[in-house]
C-alpha positions as CSV (number, residue, x, y, z in Angstrom):
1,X,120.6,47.6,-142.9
2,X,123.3,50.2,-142.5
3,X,122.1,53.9,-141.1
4,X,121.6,56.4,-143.5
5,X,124.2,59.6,-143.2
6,X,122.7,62.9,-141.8
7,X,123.2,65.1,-144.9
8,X,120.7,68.1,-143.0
9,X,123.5,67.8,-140.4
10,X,126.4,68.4,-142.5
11,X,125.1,71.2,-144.7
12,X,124.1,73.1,-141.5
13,X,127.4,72.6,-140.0
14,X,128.9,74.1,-142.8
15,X,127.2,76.8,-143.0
16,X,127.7,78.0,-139.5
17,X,131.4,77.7,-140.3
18,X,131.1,79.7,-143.7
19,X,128.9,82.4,-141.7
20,X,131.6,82.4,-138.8
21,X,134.5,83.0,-141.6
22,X,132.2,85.9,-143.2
23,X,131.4,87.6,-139.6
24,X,135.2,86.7,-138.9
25,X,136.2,88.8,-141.9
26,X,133.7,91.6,-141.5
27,X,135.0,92.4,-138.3
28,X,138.6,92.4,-139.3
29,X,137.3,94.8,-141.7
30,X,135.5,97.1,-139.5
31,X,138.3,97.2,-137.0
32,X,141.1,97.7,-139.9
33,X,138.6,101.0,-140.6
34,X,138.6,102.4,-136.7
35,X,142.4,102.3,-136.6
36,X,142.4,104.0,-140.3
37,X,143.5,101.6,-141.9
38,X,142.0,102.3,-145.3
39,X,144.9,101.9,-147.2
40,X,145.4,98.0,-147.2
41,X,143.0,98.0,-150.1
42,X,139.4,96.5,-148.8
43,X,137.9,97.0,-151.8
44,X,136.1,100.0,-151.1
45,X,136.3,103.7,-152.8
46,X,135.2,106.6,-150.1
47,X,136.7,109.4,-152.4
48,X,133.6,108.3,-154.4
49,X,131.3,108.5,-152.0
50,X,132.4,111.8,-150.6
51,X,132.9,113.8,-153.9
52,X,129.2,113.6,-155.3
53,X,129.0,115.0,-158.9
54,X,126.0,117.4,-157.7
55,X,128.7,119.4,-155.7
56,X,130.5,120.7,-159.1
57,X,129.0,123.6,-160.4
58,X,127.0,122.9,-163.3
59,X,129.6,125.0,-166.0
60,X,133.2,125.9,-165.2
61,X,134.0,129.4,-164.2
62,X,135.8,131.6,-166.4
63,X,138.3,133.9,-165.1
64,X,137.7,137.4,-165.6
65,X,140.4,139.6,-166.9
């Protein structure tokens, strides 16, 4: 009778390598932030996060002659 493959073997082998590649990535990511980087795109939108809405006044301000 022939052996049977390990299938429990294989699935957790790749998913150590598809963790490894996500880690991998995140750290590109991080260090592309610590050197400034925020321009190459990473998906991300900090003007959002820093401007909140609750910072505008709630009605604009008229001039005053």
């Amino acid at each position: 009778m022939a052996k049977k493959p390990n299938y429990d073997f294989e699935k957790r082998r790749k998913e150590l390598e598809r963790k490894q590649k996500k880690d991998a990535k995140r750290d590109e990511r991080l260090q592309r932030r610590r050197n400034g980087g925020g321009d190459e795109g990473d998906g991300t939108d900090t003007d959002a996060v820093e401007g909140d809405a609750t910072d505008a006044p709630s009605e604009p301000e008229t001039p005053t002659p």
